[in-house]
Every structure is written in C-alpha cells, then in structure tokens.
MARFILO-797721 format. One record per residue (C-alpha): y, z negated, x. Coordinates in pm, whole numbers, plus 50000, padded with zeros to 5 digits. Layout:
! residues N
YZX;...
This chain:
! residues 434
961253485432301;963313463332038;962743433731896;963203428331523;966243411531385;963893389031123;961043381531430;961343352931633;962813360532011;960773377632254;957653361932476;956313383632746;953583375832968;951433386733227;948353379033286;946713374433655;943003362733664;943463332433890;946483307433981;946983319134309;947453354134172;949423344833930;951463326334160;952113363034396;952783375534040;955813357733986;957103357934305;957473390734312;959133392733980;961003363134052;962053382234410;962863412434221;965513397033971;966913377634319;967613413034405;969223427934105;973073418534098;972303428633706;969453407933649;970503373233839;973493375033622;971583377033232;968383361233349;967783323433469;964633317633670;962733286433612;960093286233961;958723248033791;957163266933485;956883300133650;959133316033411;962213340033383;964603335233084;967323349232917;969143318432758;971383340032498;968413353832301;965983325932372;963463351832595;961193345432820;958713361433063;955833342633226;952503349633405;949863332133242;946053327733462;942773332533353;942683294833223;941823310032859;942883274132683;946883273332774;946543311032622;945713301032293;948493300831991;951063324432185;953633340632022;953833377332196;956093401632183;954293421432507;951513416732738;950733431133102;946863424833189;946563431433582;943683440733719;941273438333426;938183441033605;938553411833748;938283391033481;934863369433519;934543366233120;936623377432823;937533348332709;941183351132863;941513385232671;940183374432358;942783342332336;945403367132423;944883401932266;946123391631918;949053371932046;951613393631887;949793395631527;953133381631416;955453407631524;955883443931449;956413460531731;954293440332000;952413455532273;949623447932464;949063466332853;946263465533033;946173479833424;943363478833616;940923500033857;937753507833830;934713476733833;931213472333836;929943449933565;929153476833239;929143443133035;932583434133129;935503438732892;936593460633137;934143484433071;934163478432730;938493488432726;936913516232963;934423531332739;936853524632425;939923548732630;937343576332710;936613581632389;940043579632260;941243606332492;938843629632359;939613620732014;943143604531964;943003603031584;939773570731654;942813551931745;946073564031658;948063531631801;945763532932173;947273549132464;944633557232734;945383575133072;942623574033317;943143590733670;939433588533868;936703613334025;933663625333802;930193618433953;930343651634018;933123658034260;932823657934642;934333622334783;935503643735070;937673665834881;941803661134901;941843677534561;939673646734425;941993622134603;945053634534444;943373640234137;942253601234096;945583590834314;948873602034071;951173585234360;949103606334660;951593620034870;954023592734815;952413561134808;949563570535033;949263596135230;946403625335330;945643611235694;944943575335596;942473590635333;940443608435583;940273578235765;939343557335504;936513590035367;935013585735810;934813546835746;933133550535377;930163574235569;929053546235766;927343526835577;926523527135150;928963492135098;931833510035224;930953543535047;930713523234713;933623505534822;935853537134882;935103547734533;936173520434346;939253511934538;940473544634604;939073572134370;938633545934064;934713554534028;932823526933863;929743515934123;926883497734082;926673461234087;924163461034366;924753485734622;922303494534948;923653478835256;922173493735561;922613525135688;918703528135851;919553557436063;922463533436215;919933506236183;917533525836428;920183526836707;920213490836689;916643481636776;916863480037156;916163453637396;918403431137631;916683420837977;919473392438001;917973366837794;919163340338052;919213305438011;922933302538077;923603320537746;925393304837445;923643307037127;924563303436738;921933300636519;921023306236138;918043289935926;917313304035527;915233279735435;912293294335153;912593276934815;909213288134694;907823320834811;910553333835021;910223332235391;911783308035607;913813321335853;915673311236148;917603338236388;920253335436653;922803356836839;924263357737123;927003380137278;925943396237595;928793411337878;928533444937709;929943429737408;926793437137230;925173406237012;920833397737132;919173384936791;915893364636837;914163354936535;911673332936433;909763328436096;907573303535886;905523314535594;902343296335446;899123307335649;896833302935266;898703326135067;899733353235371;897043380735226;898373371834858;902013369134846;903443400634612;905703413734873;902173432735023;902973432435371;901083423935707;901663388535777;898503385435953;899013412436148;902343404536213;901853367736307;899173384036623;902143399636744;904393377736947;907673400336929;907373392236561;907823352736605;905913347636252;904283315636241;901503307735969;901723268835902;898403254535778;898003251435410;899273267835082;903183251435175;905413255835487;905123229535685;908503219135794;907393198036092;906423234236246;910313248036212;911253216536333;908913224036672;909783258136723;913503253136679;913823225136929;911673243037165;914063275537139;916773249537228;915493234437512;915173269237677;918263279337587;922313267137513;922173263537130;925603255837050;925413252536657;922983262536358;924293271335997;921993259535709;922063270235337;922543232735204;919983239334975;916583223634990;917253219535371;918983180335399;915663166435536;915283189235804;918653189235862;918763153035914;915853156536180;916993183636387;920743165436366;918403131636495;917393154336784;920913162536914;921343193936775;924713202636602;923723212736244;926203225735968;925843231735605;927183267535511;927703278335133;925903310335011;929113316634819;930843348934806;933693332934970;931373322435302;929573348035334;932063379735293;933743379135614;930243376335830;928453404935628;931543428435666;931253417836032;927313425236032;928253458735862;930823464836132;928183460436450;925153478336283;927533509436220;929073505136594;925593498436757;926623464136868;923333449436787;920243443636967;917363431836767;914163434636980;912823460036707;911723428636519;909143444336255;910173414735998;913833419336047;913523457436027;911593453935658;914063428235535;917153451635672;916163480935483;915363456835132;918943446535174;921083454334856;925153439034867;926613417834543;930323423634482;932273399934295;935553404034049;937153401434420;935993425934629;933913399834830;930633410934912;926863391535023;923913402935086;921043398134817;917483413634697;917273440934470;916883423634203;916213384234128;912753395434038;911683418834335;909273405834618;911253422534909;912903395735115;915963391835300;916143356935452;916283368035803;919133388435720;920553364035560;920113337535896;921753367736071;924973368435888;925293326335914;924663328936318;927353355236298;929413336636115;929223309036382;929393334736672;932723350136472;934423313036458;933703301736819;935143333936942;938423326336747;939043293936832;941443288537068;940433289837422;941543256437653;943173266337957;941533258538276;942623222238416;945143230638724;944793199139002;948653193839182;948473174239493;951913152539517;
C-alpha cells in the first residue's frame, strides 16, 4: 500500500479496547522493531506517546484505546481494530471508521473472534461480511474472510477444528484440542466457552452453568463437621423478593469442600412469592436451614441470630457480603467480633471463584448435604460473559422468579476459602536454647 504524493503523510493506528491492552499492543510492536536491524534503523520509537515514527516522511503508527474522544478528528491512512468483540459500545468505531475520508487509498481492518452480544457492532461487521461473501458485488470495496464451525458440525470433529483454525497444525496442535474438546464436556460454560475461543461460534449471552448430572455426585454428606474446622462464609442479602442467603465452606482432609447453608425469606408472602416453590414445606425440614421471619419483610435481626449462633459452634474465619443493601447488618455482626468484608458482584470478583466452583462441581469436590434450596437454585443457574471472557453467575433473565442467591453466597465463601489457601503460610516458630 502507497501513499499519495498530493495526501498528507501517513497515520496508522491500532485500536485495543482498553489502556492496558493497548499498552501490550505497543510493546510488542515496539519489541518487534527492537528486533529488526532494518526497522531500528528507519523508525524512531517514542514509548512517552506510545508511538513509532519514521522522521523522513513524517509517519507514524500508534495504538489508540477505546477512549472514543482522543479518536475523534484523525487523519488515517490505515486502521487495525483488534479484537472487535470486545468493544463495550461503538462509539470507538464510529469516531474512527471514517478517519481516512481524506485519503484515497486508506484502509480500515478489523480482526476479531467470535462474541456474544447480536447488538454489538461486532455482530453487526459480522452479519454485514456474511452477506458479502455470498454476494461480493453488495460491497465491492469489503473484504470478508470468516473461518468458524456451522451450528451444524460436530464440536468433536478434527475436520471442524482445522476448518475454523487456518493456523491448526502450526500454531496449535491436534492433542491440545482434544484436551481442550474433554474439558468443554464438563460443564455448558466451558462448552460455550470452547466455541467461541476456539471454533469462532457465536454463543449466547447467558449460558447454563451446571452440569446436574455432575451436580448429583456432589450431594453427599461429611460426618466431620467438627468444631475444630475453619470456615469462610458468604451472605446474598435479598433486595426485595429474592432470598437471603448465607452459606459456608470448609475444606475437609479429603480435599473435598462441606457447604452448610442457611436461608431467610418472609414467613407472609412464602405461599405467594412467583417462584412457586415449597417454602413451607421446606422451612419443616431442618436439612433445609430455611427460616420464615415474621411478617411480610425479612427480619434482619433473625440473620443476625442464626449467623452468630453458626459461629459460636464453629471457627468462622471471615464472611464476604455483596455491599449492597447489607452496611447495617454488616456493622452489627462486625460489633459482634466477626470479621466481615465487602465483596463486589463485578465480573472482575467474581470470575475467578465461579471458574473455581465450576472446577469442584465437575471434579466432585463438593459436599452439599443435598440441600433442597441449593439444589433448585443450582440448576436455575445461567453464567454472564463479558467483552473479557470473565464470567458470573446470574438468573435467566432479570425478569424470571428462579433464584440463585445461595449460589451466589457459595462462590463468595469460595472466594474466601481460595485466598486463605494462597496466602503465604508462616513457618512454625523454632525455640534455640543458648
């Protein structure tokens, strides 16, 4: 590609969807011309404004981020979108995409695997390239090349890998595909995750997460519910007609995690709620631990009870709380001596835990009493994935009257559990007699 003796001298850019990736962006182009005996000689590289110039001809390539205002009034000459699906609006794309209306022979790439959002302008470049490729002459100047399985092809098939992979064989190789296609089968997250990362399928937004028949292996019981155990423990506090939930792990000497939970609902509307299911019934059955707090509210002052009780028979070390609606009790049960913690429902919080719940329901590392509550909120569990790849767990739909707040508790005990086991052990105290 040339640039035009009248136009002005080139500006290339590519675009990453956040600083930090913008910032691995450079440094690998930055590395790259480091490397080139060629390139260090005709190109100067400027790390302050992230930017590689050629001096004689007044150049200049830069990575931009998804801060759409510092994109608008560019002068392109070519553009490299990365990873379009990622983009969390198109407002980036829009401020960019007719950069180069000034010059003639400007060029605009966009590279990207397959998403989730069908309202994205992902999908929308998606949908635009399909057609193209079946009918060129609806877009003479649009180049579309699309490797990906159908919704027809079999997952398990090598022909389908190398079919959606155009570097299989080199790149990647057949082995670490049938190890990633045995992972996938345990559970629907990774199954919708293998098809998006690796055979470019676009998935849902809302995927199932557990695998019931995996979820079945998990509902034994531990006869070493000792007091000398440490617990972690999670509370999901209801904002209106959820339930309030509080559950907590601990890891037994078979390196298999007990779950006890315990929850609150309002005892006045427990035949009426939507959901339809037996509360009453429930709350007669201990192993449940549903509690039906007098009037048409939950009464906090009952959580409040029942939690301190669970931690005078047993080593609490820490609960995690969803900030939300929750600093009152908070404050009480911190009043009380119990260590109490504030833990985001962010993408970012929660991913690592609920891959780690995923993890022990497919390895049968769980134990959860065969909690009826906990079983019907396991199998109403749907996962969110963001522009990221991070994943949390979440209802069906904002509108459906399935619940998943003891889930929910499970993955912040977990997430406790997970961060006390990484800490840093202190070495046992050694006593030297002189």
């Amino acid at each position: 590609m040339t640039v035009a003796d009248s136009e002005p001298a080139a500006e290339c850019f590519g675009a990453a969807t956040s600083r930090d990736q913008a910032g691995i962006v450079y440094k690998q182009m930055a590395e790259l011309v480091r490397s080139s005996p060629y390139l260090s000689k005709r190109l100067e590289i400027v790390d302050s404004r992230k930017t590689i110039a050629c001096v004689p001809t007044n150049s200049f390539w830069r990575v931009i981020s998804s801060d759409s205002h510092r994109a608008e009034g560019l002068n392109i000459h070519s553009l490299c979108y990365d990873e379009l699906h990622s983009a969390k609006d198109r407002k980036l794309w829009d401020a960019i995409r007719y950069g180069g209306i000034s010059r003639s022979q400007s060029l605009v790439l966009a590279i990207t695997t397959a998403g989730y959002d069908r309202s994205s302008i992902c999908y929308e470049q998606h949908e635009h390239a399909l057609k193209v490729m079946q009918d060129p002459s609806l877009d003479p100047q649009y180049f579309a090349y699309i490797a990906a399985a159908t919704a027809e092809d079999d997952y398990r098939d090598p022909a389908v890998w190398r079919a959606a992979n155009p570097s299989f064989g080199v790149t990647m190789d057949e082995e670490s595909f049938k190890a990633d296609v045995r992972e996938a089968e345990q559970s629907p997250s990774r199954l919708s995750s293998f098809l998006r990362y690796r055979l470019n399928v676009w998935v849902a937004g809302t995927e199932k997460f557990v695998n019931l028949t995996q979820w079945e292996q998990c509902k034994g019981h531990s006869g070493l519910l000792d007091s000398s155990r440490v617990w972690y423990g999670g509370l999901d506090l209801a904002q209106t007609w959820d339930v309030n939930a509080f559950v907590a792990v601990s890891k037994a000497h078979d390196d298999v995690f007990d779950v006890i939970c315990k929850f609150w609902i309002p005892a006045d509307n427990a035949d009426t709620r939507r959901e339809e299911v037996p509360y009453i019934q429930w709350a007669k059955d201990p192993k449940t631990g549903l509690t039906l707090t007098p009037g048409d509210t939950c009464d906090y002052e009952f959580i409040k009870r029942d939690i301190l009780k669970f931690a005078k028979e047993r080593t609490l070390r820490r609960i995690a709380t969803d900030p939300y609606n929750s600093h009152y009790l908070v404050q009480q049960l911190q009043a009380e001596g119990l260590d109490v913690l504030g833990f985001s429902q962010n993408f970012s919080a929660m991913n690592a835990p609920t891959r780690a719940l995923d993890g022990l329901i497919s390895q049968g590392r769980l134990r959860t009493s065969d909690n009826p509550i906990l079983n019907w909120m396991a199998g109403n569990c749907t996962i969110k994935t963001n522009a990221d790849g991070y994943i949390k767990i979440a209802k069906p739909s904002a509108m459906s009257p399935a619940r998943v707040d003891g889930m929910i508790a499970l993955v912040m005990a977990l997430a406790l559990a997970s961060d006390a086991e990484a800490a840093p052990k202190m070495a046992d105290p050694e006593i030297i007699l002189l």
